[in-house]
Each structure stands twice: as structure tokens, then as C-alpha cells.
VEXKE-250062 format. One record per residue (C-alpha): residue in three letters; x negated, y, z. Coordinates in nm, 2 decimals. Last residue first. Layout:
BEGIN
REC   residu        X        Y        Z
REC      ALA        X        Y        Z
...
END
This chain:
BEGIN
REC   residu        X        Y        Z
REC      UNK    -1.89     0.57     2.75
REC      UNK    -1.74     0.67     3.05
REC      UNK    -1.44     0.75     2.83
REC      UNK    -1.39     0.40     2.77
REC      UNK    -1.37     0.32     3.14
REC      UNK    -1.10     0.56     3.16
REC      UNK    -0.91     0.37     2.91
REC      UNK    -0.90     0.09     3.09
REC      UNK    -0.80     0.19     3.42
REC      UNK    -0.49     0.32     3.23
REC      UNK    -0.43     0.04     3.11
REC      UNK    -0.44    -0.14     2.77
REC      UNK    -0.20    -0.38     2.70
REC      UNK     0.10    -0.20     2.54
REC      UNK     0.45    -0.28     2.67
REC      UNK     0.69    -0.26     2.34
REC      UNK     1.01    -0.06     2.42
REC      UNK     1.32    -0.28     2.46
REC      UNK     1.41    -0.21     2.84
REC      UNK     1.33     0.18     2.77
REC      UNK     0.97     0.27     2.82
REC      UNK     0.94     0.62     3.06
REC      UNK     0.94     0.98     2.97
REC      UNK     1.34     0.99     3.11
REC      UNK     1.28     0.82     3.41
REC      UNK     1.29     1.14     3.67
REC      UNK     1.02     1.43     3.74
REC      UNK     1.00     1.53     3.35
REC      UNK     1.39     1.53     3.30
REC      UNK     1.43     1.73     3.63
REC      UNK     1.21     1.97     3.51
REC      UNK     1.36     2.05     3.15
REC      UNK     1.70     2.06     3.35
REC      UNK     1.55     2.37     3.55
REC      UNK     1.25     2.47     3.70
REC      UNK     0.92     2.25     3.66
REC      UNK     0.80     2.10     3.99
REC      UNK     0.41     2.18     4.11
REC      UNK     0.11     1.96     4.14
REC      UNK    -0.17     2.05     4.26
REC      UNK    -0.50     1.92     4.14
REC      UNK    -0.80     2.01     4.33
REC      UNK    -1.13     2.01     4.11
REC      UNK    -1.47     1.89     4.20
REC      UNK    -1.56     1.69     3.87
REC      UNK    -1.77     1.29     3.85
REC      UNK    -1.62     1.29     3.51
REC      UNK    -1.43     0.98     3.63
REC      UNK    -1.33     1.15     3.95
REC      UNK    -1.19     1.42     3.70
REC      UNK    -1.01     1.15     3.47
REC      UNK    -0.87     1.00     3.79
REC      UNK    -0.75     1.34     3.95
REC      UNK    -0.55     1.42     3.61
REC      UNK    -0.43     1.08     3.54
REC      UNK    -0.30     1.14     3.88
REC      UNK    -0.15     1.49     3.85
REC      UNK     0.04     1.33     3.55
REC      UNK     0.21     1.13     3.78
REC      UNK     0.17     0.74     3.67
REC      UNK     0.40     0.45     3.53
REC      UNK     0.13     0.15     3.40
REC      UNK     0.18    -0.08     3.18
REC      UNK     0.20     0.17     2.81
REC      UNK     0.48     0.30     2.64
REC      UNK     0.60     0.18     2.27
REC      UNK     0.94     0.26     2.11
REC      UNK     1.15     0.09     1.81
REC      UNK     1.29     0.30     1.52
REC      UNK     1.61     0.42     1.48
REC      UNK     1.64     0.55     1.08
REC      UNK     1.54     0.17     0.98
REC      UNK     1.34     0.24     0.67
REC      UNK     1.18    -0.08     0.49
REC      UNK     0.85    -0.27     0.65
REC      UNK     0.51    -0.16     0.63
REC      UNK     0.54     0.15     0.81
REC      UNK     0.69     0.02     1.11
REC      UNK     0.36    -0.21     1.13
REC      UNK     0.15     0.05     1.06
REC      UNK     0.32     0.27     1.33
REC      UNK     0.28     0.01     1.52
REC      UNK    -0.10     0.01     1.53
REC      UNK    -0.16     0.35     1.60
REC      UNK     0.04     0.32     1.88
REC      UNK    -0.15     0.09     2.01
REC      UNK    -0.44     0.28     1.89
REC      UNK    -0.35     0.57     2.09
REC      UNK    -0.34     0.40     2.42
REC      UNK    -0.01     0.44     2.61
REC      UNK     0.10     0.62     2.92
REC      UNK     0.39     0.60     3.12
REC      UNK     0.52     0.92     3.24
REC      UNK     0.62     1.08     3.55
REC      UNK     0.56     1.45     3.53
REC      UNK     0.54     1.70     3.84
REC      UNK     0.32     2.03     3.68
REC      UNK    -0.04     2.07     3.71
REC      UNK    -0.19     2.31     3.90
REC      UNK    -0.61     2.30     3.87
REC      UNK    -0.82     2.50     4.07
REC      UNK    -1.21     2.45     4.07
REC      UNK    -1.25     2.72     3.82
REC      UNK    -0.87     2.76     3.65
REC      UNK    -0.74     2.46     3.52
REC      UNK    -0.41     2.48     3.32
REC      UNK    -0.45     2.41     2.96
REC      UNK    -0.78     2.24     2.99
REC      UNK    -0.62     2.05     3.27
REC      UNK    -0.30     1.89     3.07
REC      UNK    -0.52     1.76     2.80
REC      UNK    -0.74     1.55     3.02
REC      UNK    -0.37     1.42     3.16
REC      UNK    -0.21     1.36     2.83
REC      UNK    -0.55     1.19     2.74
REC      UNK    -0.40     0.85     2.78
REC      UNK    -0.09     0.90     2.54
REC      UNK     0.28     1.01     2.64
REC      UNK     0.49     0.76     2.61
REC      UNK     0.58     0.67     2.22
REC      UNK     0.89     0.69     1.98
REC      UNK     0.92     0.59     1.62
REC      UNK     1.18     0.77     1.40
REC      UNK     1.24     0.60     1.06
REC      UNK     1.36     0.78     0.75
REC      UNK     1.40     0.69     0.38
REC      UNK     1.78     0.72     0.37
REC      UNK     1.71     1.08     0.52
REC      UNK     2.00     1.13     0.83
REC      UNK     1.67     0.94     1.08
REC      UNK     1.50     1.19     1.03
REC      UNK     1.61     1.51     1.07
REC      UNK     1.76     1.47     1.37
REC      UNK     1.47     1.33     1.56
REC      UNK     1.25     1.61     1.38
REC      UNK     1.44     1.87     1.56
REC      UNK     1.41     1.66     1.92
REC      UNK     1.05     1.64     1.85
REC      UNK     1.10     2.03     1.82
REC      UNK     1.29     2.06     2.15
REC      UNK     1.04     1.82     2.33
REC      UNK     0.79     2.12     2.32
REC      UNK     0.98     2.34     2.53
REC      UNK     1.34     2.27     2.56
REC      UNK     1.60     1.99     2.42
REC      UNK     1.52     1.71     2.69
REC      UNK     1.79     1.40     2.63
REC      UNK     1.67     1.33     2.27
REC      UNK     1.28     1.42     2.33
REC      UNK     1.26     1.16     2.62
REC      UNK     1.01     0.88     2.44
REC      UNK     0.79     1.10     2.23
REC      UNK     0.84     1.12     1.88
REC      UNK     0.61     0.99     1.59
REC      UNK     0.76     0.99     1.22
REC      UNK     0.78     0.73     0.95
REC      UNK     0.89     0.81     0.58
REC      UNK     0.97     0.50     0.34
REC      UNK     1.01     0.49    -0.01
REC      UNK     0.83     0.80    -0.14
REC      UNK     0.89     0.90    -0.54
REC      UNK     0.71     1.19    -0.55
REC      UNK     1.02     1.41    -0.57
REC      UNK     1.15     1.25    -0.26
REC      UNK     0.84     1.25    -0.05
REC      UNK     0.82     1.61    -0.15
REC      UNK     1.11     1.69     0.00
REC      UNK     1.11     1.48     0.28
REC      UNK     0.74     1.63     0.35
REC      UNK     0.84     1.96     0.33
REC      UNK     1.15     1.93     0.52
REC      UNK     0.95     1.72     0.87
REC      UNK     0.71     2.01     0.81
REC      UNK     0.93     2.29     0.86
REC      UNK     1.16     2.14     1.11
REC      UNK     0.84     2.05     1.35
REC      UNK     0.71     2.36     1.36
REC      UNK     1.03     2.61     1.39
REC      UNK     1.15     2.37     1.61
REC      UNK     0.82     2.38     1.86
REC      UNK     0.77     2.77     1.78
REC      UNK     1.14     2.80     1.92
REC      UNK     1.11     2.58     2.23
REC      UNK     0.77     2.75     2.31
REC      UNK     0.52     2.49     2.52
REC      UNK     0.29     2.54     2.21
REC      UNK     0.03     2.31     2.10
REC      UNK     0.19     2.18     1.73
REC      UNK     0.19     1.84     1.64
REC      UNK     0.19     1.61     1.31
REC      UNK     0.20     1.26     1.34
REC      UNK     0.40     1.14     0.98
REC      UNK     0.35     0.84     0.85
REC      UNK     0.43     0.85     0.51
REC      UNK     0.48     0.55     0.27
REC      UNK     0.41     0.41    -0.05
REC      UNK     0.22     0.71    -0.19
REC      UNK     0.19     0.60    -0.60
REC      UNK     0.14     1.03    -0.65
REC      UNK    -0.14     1.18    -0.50
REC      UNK    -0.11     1.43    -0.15
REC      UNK    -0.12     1.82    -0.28
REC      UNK     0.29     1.82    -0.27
REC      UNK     0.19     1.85     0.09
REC      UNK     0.11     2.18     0.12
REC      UNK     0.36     2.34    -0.15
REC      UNK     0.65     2.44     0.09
REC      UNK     0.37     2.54     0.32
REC      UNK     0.39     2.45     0.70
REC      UNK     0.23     2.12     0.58
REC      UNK    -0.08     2.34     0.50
REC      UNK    -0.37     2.09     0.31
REC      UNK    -0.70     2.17     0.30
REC      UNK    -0.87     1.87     0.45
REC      UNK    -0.86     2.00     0.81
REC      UNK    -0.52     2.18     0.76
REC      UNK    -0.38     1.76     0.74
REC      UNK    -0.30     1.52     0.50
REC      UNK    -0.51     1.20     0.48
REC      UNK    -0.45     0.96     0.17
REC      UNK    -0.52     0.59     0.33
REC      UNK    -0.55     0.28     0.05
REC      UNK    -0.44    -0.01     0.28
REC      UNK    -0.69    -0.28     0.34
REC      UNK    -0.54    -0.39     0.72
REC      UNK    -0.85    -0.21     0.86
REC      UNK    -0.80     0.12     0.66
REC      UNK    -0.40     0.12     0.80
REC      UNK    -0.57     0.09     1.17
REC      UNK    -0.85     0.37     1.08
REC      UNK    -0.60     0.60     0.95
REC      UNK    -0.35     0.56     1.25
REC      UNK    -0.64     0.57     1.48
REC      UNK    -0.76     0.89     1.35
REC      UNK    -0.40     1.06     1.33
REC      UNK    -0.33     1.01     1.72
REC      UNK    -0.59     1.25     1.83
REC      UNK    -0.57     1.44     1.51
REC      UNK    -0.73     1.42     1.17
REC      UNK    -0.45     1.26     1.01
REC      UNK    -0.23     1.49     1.06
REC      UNK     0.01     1.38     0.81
REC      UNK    -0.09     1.03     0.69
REC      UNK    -0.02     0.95     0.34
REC      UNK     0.00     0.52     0.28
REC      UNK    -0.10     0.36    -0.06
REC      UNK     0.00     0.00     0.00
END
């Protein structure tokens, strides 16, 4: 298969490419690091005809509702649409687990490309936990010198190439619209991936954690960011990960 992946050169993106690469499928990488704007109506029109399928892992770092949907809605139509012209029979797009019952923030524009979709006849939404670095991330947005407030998140976090690797497997097959989810074994606060990834780094920092206002809060502290009863279970750990990064 000749497979296009949209943000390809992202956290998630690399895995993707290197997991379709290491099943023998030709890989045509879209993303502002090889030249091409998906916020353009003419950015991915630049990706070869004979493209198979489209895996779509774009992101945006905002924690703006409206940047989010104005993101997310703009790519998810220019790739349809030029998925369509070019003759693309299956598109596949990453959401997080939680986006369809937490419309603010960031989760409002996964929430956007959720609808979008799943209503295109070529369409399959796939949903993951956050992934392992979600804590590393998390501090260099908020740490300040040896202070580091992190807001009260329960999630369940999953190793890139795992979800990597169904992605590839979604993509192979035909469109479902309602794809299947993937979290990882181990449910965890995101102030503790934080405190583990700075003991790991050997780091004095104090993480505090702090609850989120709102509906948007309560959906973080509760379940909502966690595997359903049929998401896969991925094998790699937390601990795991870690010891990768010690590297």
C-alpha cells in the first residue's frame, strides 16, 4: 500500500511511519517539516497520486477551544477533500479517548474532527490515552525554576508505537467510521508521570497539582481519559518507558 501520513514528523508521526515502513508499505510524509501546510487548501494536494490511505496525526499546542476547532476542522476538510479528488479509499484519524464527552480546550478540536470523520464514507476515527511523554510535555509548559503546578488528570498512558502500530492495522482494513481505542496498563495522575520522569532525570522540582474549573475539570479528574471495556491494553508500562528514556 501507498500510505500518506499527516504529521509525520511528530511524536506520534515517526512511529507511525516507521511501523508502516517495517510492514513494506511505500510511506509519503506530510507535514510543515517537508513543506507541506495542511492549514492550506492546497497543502496536501502536494502528497502523490496512488495514496491508499491517510493516517491522519496532526496536532496543534494550544489549550484554546477555538484555535483547537479552527485547527483541526481545517485540516481534517483539506485532506477529505483532496483525499477524494485523488482517489483515497480509506482516511484514518487519531483522537484521544474523552474528546466526545469534553467539548473545551484542546479536546474541542478532536471533538471537531470526531464529527467530521466518521459522516465521510472513507472515514475511521481511532482513539488513544494520552501517550507516555504527556507528563514530560505537561512540565515544559508549566514549570517555573524549581516549581512545577500541574493540573489533576487521571489518564492511562500508552506508548507511541502501540499506537503506532494500530493505526496500521486500522489503516489496512476498509473504513469503519467508529474505530477501536487503545490505552496503556497502568492508570496514573499526570502529576505522577511528572515526578517520575523528573526523578528519572535525576531533577529537584516540586509538582503541585491543582483541579481544573469547571466541567472541563471534572472530566480530566474522573474516568473519562481512561480505556473503555473494549479498548486494546497495550504492554508497555509506564516503568517501561521511563527506562527507555534513561537511554
Amino acid at each position: 500500500m501507498r500510505i500518506a501520513v499527516a504529521g509525520g514528523t511528530g511524536v506520534v508521526g515517526r512511529p507511525v511511519v516507521a511501523a508502516a515502513e517495517l510492514r513494506g508499505h511505500e510511506v509519503v510524509v506530510l507535514s510543515r517539516a517537508k513543506g507541506v501546510d495542511l492549514t492550506s487548501s492546497s497543502g496536501p494536494a502536494r502528497h502523490p497520486a496512488g495514496v491508499d490511505a491517510v493516517i491522519d496525526v496532526t496536532s496543534v499546542l494550544t489549550v484554546s477551544g477555538p484555535r483547537s476547532v479552527a485547527f483541526f476542522e481545517r485540516v481534517t476538510g483539506n485532506l477529505l477533500r483532496e483525499g477524494h479528488a485523488a482517489g483515497v479509499g480509506h482516511h484514518v484519524a487519531l483522537s484521544i479517548l474523552g474528546a466526545r464527552e469534553i467539548d473545551s480546550g484542546y479536546y474541542a478540536g478532536k471533538r471537531a474532527r470526531e464529527r467530521a470523520v466518521p459522516a465521510d464514507p472513507t472515514g475511521t476515527v481511532v482513539r488513544a490515552a494520552q501517550f507516555h511523554e504527556f507528563g514530560l510535555q505537561t512540565l515544559e509548559r508549566t514549570r517555573f525554576g524549581p516549581l512545577a503546578p500541574v493540573p489533576r488528570i487521571r489518564s492511562q498512558p500508552v506508548a507511541t508505537s502501540e499506537v503506532a502500530d494500530l493505526l496500521v492495522d486500522v489503516a489496512e482494513g476498509r473504513p469503519l467510521a467508529d474505530g477501536p481505542s487503545i490505552a496503556g496498563p497502568d492508570v496514573l495522575s499526570v502529576a505522577e508521570m511528572s515526578r517520575r520522569v523528573l526523578s528519572a532525570q535525576g531533577e529537584r522540582v516540586r509538582v503541585v497539582e491543582f483541579p481544573m474549573p469547571g466541567t472541563f475539570g471534572r472530566g480530566l479528574r474522573g474516568d473519562l481519559l481512561l480505556a473503555r471495556p473494549d479498548s486494546r491494553i497495550g504492554a508497555i508500562g509506564y516503568a517501561q518507558w521511563l527506562e527507555t528514556q534513561r537511554a
